[in-house]
N, C-alpha and C positions, 0 to 999 in steps of 0.2 A: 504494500500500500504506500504511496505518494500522496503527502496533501500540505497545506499549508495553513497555517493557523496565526492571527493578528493576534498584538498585545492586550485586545480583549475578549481571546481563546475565540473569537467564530473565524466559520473554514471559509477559507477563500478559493480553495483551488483543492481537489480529492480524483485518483485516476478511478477506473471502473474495478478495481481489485477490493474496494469500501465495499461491494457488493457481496460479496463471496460472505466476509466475514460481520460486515453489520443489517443486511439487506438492505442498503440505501442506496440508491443512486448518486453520483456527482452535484446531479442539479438539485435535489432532496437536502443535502448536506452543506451547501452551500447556505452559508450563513448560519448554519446551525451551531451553537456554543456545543464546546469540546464535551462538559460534561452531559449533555443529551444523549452524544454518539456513543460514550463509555459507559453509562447509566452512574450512580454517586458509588457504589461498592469499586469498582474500577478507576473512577475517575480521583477519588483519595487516595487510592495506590499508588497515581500516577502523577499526584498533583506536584511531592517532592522534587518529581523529575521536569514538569511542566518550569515551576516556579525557579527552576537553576537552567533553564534555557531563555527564560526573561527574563535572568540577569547576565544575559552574553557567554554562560558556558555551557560548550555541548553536552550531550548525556546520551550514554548507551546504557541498554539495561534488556534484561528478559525479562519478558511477562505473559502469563496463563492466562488465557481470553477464553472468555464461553460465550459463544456465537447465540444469537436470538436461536437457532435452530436447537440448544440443548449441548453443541459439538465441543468439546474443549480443546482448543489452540493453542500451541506455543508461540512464542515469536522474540523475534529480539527487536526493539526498537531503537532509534535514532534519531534526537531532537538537535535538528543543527539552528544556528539563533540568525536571523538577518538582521543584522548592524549594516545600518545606512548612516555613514558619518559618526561612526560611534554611538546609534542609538539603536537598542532593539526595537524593531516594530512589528515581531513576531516570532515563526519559528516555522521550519520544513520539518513534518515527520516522515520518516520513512521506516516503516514495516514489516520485516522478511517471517512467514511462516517458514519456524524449525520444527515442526513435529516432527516430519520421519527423521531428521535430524538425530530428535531430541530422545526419539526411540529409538534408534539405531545407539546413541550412549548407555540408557539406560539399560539395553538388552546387555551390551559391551561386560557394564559392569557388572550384573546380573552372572553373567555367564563368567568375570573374573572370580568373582563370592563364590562359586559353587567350586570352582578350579578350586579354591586356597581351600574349601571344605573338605574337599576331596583329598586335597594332598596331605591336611593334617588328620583325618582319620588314618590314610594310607600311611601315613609319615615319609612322606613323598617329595622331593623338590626336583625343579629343573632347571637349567642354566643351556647359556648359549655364549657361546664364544667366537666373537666377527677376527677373524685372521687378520682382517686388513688394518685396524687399527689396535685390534688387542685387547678390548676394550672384554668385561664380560658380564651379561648379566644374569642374575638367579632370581626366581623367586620367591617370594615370602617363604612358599614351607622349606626351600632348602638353607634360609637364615635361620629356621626355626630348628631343624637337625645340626647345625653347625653352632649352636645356642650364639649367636651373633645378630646384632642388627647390621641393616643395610650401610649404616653410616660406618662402623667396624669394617667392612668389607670396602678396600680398596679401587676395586671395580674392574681391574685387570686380573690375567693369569701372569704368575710367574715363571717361568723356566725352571725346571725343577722341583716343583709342582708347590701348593700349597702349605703354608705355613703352619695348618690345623690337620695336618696329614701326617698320620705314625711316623716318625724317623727310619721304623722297618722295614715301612710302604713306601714310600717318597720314590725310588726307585722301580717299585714295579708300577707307579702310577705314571710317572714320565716314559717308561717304556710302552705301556699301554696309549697314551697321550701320542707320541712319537710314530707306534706304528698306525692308526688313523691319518696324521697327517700325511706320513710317507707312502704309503701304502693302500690307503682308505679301508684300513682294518677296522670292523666295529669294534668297539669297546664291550668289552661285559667278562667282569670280571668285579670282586672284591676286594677291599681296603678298609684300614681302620683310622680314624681319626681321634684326635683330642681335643676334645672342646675346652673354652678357656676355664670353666670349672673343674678340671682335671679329670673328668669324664672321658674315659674308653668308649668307644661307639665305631661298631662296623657296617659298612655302607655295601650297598648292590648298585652299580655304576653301569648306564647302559649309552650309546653315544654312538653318532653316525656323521660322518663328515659330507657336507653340499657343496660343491663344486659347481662351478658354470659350465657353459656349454663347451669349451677346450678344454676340461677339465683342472682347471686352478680352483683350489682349494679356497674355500668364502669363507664357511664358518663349521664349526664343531657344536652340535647341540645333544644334548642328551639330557636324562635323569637319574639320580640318586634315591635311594628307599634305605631308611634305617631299619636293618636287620637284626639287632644288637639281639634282642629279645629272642626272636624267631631261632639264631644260633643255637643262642647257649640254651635254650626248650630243646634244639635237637640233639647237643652234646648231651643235656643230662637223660634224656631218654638213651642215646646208644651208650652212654656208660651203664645206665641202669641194665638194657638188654643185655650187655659187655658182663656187667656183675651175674645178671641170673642164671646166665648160662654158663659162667666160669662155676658159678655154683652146683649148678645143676649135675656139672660133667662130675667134680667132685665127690659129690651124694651118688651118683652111680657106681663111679671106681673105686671111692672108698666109704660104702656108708657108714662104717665103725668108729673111723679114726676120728677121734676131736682136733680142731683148729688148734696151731700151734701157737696163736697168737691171740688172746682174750679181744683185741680190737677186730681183729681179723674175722671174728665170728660174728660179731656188733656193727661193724661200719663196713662200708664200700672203698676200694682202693682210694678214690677222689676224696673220699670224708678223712680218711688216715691221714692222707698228703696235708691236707685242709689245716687239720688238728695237726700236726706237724710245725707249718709255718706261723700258729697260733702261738705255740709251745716257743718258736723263736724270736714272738714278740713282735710277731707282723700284726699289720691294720687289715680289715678289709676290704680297703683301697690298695695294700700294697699286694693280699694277695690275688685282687684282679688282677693288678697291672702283671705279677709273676706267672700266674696258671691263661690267661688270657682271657679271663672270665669276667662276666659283667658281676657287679655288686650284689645284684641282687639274687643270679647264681649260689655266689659265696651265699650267701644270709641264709639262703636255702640247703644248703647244705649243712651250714652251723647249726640248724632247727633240729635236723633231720639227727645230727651227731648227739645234741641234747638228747635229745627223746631218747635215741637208742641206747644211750649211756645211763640216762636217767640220773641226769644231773641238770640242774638251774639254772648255771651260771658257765664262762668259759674258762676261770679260775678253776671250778670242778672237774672238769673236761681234760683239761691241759695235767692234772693229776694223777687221771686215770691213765692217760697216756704214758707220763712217766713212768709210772708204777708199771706199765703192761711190754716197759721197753727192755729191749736185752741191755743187761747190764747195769 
């Protein structure tokens, strides 16, 4: 919409697009004071913006219009001021309907909300990394796995990979990284990182290198999934499996003989080790970091030691140990 409005708000001049959105014609509107065309609910909204284009400065702004028809409209408007000699003696509005615009962001967003839902049930992030300038970015859920904000994160890759990347892995990540680019190897493979809370955390890394049409390498995209949980679930189930049937074979070949070791008949090899590095005055952050186990692995198995011991505390624990060791 195009129209024109004097310093005492009636229209001077309105193209045929008034029609669409107020059912009025040009000739209809002429002369008609501003707040008729808006009705007084619209016209208060917009008086702010009126009243600072009669004092000579422009104004842009959005505004949700509901048509005589019932239809609701977005639009952005433009009040530019006509200074003649330094004085205003009105103002040109011009009118652009943004709805599909303004639905095509709100779907945008919509459809971003549901991604970051999706990725933190999953524990899922992604990143993309532009070759040409190096530059790389992630999203929310993989700041979320990396326990880092975006402003923490430099926004490039380094050579050598990542800062928050095992000391162990560093190495098999840049060779992974390396053969993608050389070679356009995908990526999929595991690594473990450390988050700036001293947290062990191992990642599932999947990544596909896009190339132009000569084949020069653009950009590296992929995603990461914290597995950390899912692991150490599967280590202790094949340990557990690992125990029953070490057992089991035992009870066959020898069902008479008693265990040579009072722990031995009580705990699982991994609960012994456990209660071991207790006994030498490890934390259960030091013995993640030593058996490669998440925290809460360890706890798990410290429960599992109590019980079977039938002791309270890991002062208890650590006793029966001694007491049950050669020598």
């Amino acid at each position: 919409m195009v129209g024109y409005w004097d310093k005492d708000l009636r229209n001077r001049m309105a193209n045929d697009a008034y029609v669409e959105f107020f059912g009025k014609t040009p000739q209809e509107l002429r002369g008609m004071h501003i707040r008729e065309v808006l009705g007084p609910d619209l016209y208060e909204k917009s008086r702010p913006y009126i009243e600072g284009a009669l004092t000579g400065e422009r104004q842009l702004f959005d505004r949700e219009i509901v048509t005589p028809s019932g239809k609701v409209r977005f639009t952005q408007a433009s009040y530019i001021p006509d200074l003649v000699e330094g004085e205003v003696r009105g103002f040109f509005a011009l009118v652009t309907d943004i709805s599909e615009r303004r639905l095509i962001e709100e779907e945008v967003e919509h459809s971003r909300t549901r991604l970051a839902e999706a990725e933190r049930l999953a524990r899922l992030g992604s990143w993309e990394w532009d070759l040409t300038t190096s530059r790389m970015a992630c999203s929310d859920g993989l700041f979320r796995i990396y326990g880092i904000s975006a402003e923490d994160f430099g926004g490039t890759y380094e050579p050598g990979g990542s800062k928050y990347v095992h000391p162990d892995d560093r190495a098999a990540v840049e060779t992974e990284m390396r053969g993608a680019l050389e070679n356009g190897t995908p990526i999929d493979f595991e690594f473990r990182i450390i988050r700036p809370d001293g947290r062990v955390r191992r990642l599932h890394s999947r990544a596909e290198l896009i190339a132009d049409a000569e084949g020069k390498p653009l950009r590296l995209t992929g995603t990461a999934q914290d597995v950390t949980e899912v692991r150490a679930a599967a280590e202790v189930l094949h340990q557990t499996a690992t125990d029953l049937g070490r057992r089991a074979a035992e009870l066959h070949r020898f069902p008479d003989r008693a265990p040579a070791n009072e722990l031995d008949k009580l705990l699982t090899p991994r609960q012994v080790e456990i209660l071991g590095l207790i006994a030498e005055g490890l934390s259960n952050a030091d013995i993640s970091s030593r058996l490669y186990l998440s925290e809460s692995t360890v706890k798990w198995h410290i429960r599992k030691t109590l019980r079977a011991l039938g002791v309270s505390n890991r002062a208890q624990a650590v006793a029966r140990y001694l007491s049950a060791s050669p020598g």
